[in-house]
Biopython code that builds the backbone (N, CA, C, O; Angstrom):
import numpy as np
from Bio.PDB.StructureBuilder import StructureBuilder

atoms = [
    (1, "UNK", "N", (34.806, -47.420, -127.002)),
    (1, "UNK", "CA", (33.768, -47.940, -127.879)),
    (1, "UNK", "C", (33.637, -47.035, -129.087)),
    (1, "UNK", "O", (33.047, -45.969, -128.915)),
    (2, "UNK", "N", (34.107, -47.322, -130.274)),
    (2, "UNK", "CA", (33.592, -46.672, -131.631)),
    (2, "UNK", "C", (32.186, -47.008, -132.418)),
    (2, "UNK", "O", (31.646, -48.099, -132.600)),
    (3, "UNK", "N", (31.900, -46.069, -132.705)),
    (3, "UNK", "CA", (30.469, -45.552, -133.165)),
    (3, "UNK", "C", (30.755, -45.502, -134.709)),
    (3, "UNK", "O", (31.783, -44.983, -135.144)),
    (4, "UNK", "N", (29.861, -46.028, -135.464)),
    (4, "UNK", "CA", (29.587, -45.996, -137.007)),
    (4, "UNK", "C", (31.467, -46.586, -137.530)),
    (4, "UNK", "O", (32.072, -47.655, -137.457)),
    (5, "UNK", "N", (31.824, -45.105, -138.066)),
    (5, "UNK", "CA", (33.194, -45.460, -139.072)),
    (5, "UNK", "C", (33.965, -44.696, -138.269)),
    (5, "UNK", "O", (34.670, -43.998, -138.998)),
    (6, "UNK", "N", (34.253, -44.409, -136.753)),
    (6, "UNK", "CA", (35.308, -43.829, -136.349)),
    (6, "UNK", "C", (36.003, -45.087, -135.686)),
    (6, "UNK", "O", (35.539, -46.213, -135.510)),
    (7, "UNK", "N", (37.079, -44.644, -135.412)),
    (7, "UNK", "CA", (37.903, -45.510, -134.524)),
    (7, "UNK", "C", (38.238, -45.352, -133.121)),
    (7, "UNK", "O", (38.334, -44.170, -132.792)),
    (8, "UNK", "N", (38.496, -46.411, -131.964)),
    (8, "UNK", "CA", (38.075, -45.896, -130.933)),
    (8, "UNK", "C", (38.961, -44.700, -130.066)),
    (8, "UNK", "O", (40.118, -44.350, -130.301)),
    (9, "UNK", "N", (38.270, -44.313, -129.253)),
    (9, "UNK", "CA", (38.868, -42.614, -129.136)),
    (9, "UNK", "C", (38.604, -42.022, -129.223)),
    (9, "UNK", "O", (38.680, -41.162, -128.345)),
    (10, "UNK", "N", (37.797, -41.753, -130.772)),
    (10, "UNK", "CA", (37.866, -40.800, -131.612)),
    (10, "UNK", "C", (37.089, -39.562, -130.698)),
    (10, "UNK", "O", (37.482, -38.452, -130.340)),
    (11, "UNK", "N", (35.572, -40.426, -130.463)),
    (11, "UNK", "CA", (34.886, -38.932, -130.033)),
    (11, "UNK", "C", (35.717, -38.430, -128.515)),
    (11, "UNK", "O", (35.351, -37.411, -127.930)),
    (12, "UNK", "N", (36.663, -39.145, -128.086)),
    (12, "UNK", "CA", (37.374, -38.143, -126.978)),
    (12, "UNK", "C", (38.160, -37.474, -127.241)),
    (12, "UNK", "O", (38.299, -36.682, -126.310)),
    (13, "UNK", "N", (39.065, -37.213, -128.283)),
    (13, "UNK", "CA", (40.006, -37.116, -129.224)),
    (13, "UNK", "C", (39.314, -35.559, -129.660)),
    (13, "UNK", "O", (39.777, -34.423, -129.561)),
    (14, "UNK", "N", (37.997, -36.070, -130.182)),
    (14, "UNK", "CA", (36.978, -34.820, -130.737)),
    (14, "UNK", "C", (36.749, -33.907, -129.412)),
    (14, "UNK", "O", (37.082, -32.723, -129.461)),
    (15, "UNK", "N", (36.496, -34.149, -128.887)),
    (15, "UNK", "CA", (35.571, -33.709, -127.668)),
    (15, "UNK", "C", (37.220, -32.492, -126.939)),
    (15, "UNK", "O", (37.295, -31.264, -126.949)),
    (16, "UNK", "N", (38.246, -33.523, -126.420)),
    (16, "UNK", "CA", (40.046, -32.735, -126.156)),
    (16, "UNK", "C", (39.661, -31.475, -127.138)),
    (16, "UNK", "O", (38.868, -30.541, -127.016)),
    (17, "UNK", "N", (40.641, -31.895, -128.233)),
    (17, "UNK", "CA", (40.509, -31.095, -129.097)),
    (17, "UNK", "C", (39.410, -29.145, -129.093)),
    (17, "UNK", "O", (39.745, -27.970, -128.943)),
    (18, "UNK", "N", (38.246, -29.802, -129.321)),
    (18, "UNK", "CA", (37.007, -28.595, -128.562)),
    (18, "UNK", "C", (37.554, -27.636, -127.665)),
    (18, "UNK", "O", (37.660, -26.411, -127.725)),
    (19, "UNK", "N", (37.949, -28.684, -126.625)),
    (19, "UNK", "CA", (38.216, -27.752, -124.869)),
    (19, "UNK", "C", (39.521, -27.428, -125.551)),
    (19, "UNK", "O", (39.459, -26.201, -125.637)),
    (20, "UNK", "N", (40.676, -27.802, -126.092)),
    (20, "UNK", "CA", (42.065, -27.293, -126.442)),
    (20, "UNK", "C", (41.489, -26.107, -127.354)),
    (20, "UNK", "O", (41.913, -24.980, -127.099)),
    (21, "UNK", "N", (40.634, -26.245, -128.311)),
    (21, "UNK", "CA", (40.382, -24.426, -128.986)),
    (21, "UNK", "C", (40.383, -23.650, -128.404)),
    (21, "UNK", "O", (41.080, -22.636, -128.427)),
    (22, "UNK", "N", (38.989, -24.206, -127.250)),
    (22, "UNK", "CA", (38.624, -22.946, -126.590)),
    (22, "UNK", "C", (39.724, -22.419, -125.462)),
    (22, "UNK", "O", (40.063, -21.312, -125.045)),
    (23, "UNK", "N", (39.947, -23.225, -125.301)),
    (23, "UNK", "CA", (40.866, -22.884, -123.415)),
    (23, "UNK", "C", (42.216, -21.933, -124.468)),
    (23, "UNK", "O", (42.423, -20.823, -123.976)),
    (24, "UNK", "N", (42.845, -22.141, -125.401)),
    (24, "UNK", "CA", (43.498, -21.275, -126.607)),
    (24, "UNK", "C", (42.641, -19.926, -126.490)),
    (24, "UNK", "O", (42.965, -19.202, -125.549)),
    (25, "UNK", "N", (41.827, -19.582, -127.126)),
    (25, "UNK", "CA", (41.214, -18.692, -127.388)),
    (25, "UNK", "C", (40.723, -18.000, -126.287)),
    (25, "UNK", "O", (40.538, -16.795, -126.452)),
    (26, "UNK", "N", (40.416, -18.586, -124.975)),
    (26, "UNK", "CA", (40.277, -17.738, -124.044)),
    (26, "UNK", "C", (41.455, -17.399, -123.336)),
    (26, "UNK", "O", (41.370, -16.468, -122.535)),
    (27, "UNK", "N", (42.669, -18.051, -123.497)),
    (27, "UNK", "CA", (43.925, -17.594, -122.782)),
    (27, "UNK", "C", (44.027, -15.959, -123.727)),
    (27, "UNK", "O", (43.992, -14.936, -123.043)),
    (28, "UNK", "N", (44.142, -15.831, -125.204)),
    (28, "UNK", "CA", (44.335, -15.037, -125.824)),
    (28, "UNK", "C", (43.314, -13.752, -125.301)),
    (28, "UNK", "O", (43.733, -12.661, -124.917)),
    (29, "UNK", "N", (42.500, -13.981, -125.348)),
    (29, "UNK", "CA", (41.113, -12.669, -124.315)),
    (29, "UNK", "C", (41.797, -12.021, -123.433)),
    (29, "UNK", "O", (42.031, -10.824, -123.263)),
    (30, "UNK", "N", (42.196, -13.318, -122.693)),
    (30, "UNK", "CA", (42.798, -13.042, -121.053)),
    (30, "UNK", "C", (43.653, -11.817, -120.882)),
    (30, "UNK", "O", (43.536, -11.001, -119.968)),
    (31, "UNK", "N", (44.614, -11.779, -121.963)),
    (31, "UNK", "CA", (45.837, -11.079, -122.058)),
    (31, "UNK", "C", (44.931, -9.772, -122.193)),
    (31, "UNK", "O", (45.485, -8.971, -121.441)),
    (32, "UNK", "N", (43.964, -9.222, -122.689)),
    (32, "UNK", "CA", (43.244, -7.821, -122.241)),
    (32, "UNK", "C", (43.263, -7.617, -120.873)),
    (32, "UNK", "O", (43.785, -6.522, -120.662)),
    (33, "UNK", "N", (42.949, -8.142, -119.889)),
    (33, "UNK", "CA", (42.824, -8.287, -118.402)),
    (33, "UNK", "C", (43.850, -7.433, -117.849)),
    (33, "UNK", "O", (45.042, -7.734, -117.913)),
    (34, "UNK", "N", (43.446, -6.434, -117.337)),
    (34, "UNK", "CA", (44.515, -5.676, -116.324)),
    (34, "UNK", "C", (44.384, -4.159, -116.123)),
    (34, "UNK", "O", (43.290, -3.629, -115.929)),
    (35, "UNK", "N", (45.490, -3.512, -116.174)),
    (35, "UNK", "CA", (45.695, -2.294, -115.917)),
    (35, "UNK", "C", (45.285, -1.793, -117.340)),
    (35, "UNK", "O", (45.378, -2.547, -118.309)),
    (36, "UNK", "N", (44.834, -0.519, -117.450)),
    (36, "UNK", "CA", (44.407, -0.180, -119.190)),
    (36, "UNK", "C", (45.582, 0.981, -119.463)),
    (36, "UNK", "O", (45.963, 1.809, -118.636)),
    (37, "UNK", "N", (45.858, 0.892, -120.260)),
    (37, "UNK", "CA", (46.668, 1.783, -121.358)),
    (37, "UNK", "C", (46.367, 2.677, -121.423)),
    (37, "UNK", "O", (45.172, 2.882, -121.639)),
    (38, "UNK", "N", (47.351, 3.834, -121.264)),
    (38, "UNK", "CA", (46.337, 5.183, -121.185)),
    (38, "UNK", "C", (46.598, 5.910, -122.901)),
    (38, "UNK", "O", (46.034, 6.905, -123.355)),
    (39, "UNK", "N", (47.587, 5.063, -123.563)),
    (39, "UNK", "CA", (47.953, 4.877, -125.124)),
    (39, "UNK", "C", (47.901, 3.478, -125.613)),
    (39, "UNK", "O", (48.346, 2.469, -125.065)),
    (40, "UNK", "N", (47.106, 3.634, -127.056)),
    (40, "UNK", "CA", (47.105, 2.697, -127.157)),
    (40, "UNK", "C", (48.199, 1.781, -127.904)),
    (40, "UNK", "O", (49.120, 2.384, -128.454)),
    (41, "UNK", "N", (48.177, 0.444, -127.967)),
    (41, "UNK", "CA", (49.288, -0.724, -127.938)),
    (41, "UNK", "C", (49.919, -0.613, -129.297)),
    (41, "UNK", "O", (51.138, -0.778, -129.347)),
    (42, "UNK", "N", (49.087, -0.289, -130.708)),
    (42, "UNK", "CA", (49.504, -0.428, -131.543)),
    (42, "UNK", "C", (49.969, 0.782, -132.264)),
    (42, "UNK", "O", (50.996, 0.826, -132.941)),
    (43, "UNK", "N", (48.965, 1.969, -132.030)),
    (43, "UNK", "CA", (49.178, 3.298, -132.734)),
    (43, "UNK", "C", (49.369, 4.059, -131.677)),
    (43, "UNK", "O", (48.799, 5.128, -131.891)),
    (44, "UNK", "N", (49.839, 4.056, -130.725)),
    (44, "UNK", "CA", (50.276, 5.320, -129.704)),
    (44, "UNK", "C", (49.265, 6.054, -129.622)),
    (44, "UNK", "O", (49.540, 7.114, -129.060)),
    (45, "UNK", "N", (48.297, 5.973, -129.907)),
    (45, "UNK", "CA", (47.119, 7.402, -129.774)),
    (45, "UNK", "C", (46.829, 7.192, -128.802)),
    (45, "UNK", "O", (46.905, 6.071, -128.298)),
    (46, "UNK", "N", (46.209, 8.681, -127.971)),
    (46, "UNK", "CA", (45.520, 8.251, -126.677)),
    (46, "UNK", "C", (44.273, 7.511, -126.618)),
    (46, "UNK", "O", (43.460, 7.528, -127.542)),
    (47, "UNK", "N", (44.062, 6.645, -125.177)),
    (47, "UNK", "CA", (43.128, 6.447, -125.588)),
    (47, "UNK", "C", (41.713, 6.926, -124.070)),
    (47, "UNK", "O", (41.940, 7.051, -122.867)),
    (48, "UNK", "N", (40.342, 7.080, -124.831)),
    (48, "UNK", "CA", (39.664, 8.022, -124.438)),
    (48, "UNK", "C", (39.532, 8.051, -122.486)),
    (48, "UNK", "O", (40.730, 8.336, -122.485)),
    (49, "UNK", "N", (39.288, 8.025, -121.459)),
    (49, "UNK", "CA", (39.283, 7.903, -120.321)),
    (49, "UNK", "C", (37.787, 7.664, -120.182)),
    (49, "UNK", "O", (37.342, 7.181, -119.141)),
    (50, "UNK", "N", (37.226, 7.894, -120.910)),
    (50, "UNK", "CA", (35.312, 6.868, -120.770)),
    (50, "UNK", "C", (35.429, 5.474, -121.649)),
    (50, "UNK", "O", (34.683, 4.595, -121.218)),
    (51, "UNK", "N", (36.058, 5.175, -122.564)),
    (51, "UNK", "CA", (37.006, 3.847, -123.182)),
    (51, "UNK", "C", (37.798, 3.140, -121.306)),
    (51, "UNK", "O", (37.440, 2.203, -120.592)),
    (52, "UNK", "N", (38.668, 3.933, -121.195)),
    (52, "UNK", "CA", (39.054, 3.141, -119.996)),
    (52, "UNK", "C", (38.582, 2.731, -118.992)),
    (52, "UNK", "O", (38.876, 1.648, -118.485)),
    (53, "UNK", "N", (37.588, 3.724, -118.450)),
    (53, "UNK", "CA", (36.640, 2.920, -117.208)),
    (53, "UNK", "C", (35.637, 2.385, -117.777)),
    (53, "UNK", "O", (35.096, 1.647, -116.953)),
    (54, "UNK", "N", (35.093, 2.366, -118.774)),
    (54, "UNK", "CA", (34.443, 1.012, -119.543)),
    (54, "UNK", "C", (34.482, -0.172, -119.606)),
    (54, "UNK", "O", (33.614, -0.965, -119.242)),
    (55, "UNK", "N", (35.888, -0.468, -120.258)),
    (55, "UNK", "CA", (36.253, -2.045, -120.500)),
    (55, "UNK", "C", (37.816, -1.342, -120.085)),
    (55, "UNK", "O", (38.590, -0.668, -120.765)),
    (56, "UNK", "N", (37.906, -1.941, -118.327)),
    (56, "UNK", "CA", (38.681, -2.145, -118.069)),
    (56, "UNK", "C", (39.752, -2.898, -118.071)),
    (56, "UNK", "O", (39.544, -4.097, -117.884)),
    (57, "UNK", "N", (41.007, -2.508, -118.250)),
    (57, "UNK", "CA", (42.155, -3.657, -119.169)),
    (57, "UNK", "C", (42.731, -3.294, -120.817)),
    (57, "UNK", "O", (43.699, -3.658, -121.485)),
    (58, "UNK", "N", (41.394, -2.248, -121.065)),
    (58, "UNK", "CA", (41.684, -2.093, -122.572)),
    (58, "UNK", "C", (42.766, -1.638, -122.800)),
    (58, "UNK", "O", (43.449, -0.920, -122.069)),
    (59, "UNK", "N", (43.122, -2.260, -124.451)),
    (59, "UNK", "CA", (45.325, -1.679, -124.504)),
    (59, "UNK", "C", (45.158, -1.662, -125.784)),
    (59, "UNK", "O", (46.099, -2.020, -126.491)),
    (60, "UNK", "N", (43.303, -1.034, -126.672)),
    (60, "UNK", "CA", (43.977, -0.364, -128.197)),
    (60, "UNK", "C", (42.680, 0.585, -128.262)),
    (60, "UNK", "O", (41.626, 0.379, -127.661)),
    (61, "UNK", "N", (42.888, 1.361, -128.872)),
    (61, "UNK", "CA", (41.780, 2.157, -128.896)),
    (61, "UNK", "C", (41.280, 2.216, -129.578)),
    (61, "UNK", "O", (41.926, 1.895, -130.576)),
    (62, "UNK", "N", (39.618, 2.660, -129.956)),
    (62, "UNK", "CA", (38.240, 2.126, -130.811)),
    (62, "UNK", "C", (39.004, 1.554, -132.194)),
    (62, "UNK", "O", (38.862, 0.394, -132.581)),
    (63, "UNK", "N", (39.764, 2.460, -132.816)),
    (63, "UNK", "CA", (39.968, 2.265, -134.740)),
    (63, "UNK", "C", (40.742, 1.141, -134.383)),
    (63, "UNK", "O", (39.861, 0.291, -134.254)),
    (64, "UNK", "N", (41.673, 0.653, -134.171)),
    (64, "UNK", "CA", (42.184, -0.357, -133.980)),
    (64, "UNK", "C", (41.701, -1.618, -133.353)),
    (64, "UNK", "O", (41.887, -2.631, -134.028)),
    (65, "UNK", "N", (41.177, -1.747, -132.315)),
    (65, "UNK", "CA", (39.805, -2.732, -131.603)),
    (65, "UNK", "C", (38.996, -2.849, -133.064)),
    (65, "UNK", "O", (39.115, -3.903, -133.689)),
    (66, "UNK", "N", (38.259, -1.879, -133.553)),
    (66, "UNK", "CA", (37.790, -2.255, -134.910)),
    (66, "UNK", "C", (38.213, -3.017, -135.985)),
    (66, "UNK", "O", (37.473, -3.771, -136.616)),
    (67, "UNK", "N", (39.577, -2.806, -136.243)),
    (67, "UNK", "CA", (40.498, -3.287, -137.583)),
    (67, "UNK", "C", (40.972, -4.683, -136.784)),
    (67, "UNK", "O", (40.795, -5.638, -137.540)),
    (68, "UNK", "N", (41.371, -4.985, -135.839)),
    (68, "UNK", "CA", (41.293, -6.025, -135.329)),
    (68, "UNK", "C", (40.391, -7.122, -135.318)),
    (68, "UNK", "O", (40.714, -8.228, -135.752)),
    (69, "UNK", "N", (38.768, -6.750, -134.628)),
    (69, "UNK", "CA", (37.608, -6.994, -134.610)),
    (69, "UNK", "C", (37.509, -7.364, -136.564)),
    (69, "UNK", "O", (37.699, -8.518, -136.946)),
    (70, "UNK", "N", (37.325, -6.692, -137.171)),
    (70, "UNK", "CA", (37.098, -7.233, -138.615)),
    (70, "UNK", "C", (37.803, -8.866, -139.004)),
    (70, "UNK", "O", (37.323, -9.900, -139.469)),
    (71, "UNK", "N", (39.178, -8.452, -138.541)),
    (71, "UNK", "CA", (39.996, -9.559, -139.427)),
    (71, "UNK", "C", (39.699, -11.148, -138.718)),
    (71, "UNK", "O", (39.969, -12.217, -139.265)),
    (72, "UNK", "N", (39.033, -10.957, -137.270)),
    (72, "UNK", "CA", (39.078, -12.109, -136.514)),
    (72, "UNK", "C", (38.315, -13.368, -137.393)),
    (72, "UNK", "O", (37.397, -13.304, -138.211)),
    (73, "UNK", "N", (39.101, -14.555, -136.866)),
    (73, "UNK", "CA", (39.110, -15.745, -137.578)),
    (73, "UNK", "C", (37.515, -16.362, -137.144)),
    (73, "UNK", "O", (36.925, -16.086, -136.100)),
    (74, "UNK", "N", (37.110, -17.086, -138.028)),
    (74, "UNK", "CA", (35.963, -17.532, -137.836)),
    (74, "UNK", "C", (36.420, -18.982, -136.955)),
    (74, "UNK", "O", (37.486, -19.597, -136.941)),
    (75, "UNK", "N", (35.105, -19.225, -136.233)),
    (75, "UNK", "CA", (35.232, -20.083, -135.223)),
    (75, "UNK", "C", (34.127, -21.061, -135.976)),
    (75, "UNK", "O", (33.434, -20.658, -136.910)),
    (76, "UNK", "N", (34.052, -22.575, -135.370)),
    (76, "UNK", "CA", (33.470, -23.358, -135.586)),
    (76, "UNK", "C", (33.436, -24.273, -137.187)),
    (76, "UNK", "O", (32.483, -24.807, -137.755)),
    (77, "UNK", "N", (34.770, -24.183, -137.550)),
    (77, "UNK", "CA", (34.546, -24.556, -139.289)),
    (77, "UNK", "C", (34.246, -25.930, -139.376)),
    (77, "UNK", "O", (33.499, -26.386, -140.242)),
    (78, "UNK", "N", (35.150, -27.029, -137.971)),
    (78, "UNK", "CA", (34.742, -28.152, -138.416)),
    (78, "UNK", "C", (33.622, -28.835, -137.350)),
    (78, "UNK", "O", (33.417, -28.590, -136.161)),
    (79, "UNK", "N", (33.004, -29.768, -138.246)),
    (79, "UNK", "CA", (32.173, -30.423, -137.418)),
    (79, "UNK", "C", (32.346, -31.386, -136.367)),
    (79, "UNK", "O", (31.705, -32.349, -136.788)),
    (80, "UNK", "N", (32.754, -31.657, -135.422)),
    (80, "UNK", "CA", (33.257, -31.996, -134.147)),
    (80, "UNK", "C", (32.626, -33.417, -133.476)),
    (80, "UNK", "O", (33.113, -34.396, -132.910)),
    (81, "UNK", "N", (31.105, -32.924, -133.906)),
    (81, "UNK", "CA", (30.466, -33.302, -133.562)),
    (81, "UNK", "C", (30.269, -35.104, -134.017)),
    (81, "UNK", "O", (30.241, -35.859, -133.046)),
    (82, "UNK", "N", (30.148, -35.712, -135.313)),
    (82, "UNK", "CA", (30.218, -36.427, -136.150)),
    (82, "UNK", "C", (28.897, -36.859, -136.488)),
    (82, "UNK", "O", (28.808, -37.914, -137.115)),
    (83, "UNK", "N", (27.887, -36.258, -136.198)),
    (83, "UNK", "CA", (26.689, -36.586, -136.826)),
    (83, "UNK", "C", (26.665, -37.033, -137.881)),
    (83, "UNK", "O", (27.563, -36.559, -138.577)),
    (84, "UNK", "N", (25.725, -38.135, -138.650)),
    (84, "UNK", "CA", (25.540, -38.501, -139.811)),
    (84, "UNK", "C", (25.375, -37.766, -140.630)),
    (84, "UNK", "O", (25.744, -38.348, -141.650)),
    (85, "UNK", "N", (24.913, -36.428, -140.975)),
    (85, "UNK", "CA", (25.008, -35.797, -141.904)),
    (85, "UNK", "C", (26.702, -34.992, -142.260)),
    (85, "UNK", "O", (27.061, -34.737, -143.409)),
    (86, "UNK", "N", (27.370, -34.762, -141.289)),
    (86, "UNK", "CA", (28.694, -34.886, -141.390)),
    (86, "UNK", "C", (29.776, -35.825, -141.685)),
    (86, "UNK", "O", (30.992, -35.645, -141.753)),
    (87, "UNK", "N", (28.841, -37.177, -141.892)),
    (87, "UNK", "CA", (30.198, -38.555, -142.627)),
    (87, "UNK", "C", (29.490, -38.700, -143.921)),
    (87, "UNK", "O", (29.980, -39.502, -144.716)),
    (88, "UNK", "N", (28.285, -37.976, -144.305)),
    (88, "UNK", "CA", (27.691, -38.023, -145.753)),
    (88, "UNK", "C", (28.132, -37.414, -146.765)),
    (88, "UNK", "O", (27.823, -37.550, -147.949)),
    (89, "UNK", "N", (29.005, -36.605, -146.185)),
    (89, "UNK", "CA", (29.608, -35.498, -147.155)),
    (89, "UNK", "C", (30.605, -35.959, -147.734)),
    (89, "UNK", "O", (31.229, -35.265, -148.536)),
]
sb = StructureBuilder()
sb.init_structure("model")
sb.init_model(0)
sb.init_chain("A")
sb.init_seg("    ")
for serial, (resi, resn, name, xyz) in enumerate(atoms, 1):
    if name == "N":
        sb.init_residue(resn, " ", resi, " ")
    sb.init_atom(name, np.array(xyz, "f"), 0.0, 1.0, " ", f" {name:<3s}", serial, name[0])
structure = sb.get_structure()
């Protein structure tokens, strides 16, 4: 059954899509999961042993987790949803 100006599908299509980001983005997390690095992944530095029994699994250490952490992609750009104020635009 289609709603307003979509065609039918659509909001399951929308809805897939959603769970395909996320289930993406949490596979990518995942890969932290495990044994931790006692150097880290990108710059060989050590990394601290209160860092490791912390967040167990960790494989970069703080400056890098940081420079990483900065560049991350923003989530949520499109509207998914299709509310009327989203086909007004």
């Amino acid at each position: 059954m289609a709603g307003g100006w979509s065609r039918d599908g659509a909001v399951n299509e929308q809805i897939e899509a959603s769970i395909n980001d996320e289930l993406a983005r949490l596979k990518t997390r995942r890969a932290l999961v495990g044994d931790s690095l006692t150097h880290c992944a990108e710059c060989e530095e050590p990394i601290p042993e209160a860092r490791r029994i912390a967040i167990p699994g960790i494989k970069l250490c703080i400056d890098c987790q940081q420079e990483r952490d900065g560049r991350r992609a923003q989530r949520g750009g499109i509207n998914r949803r299709g509310s009327k104020d989203s086909q007004l635009k």
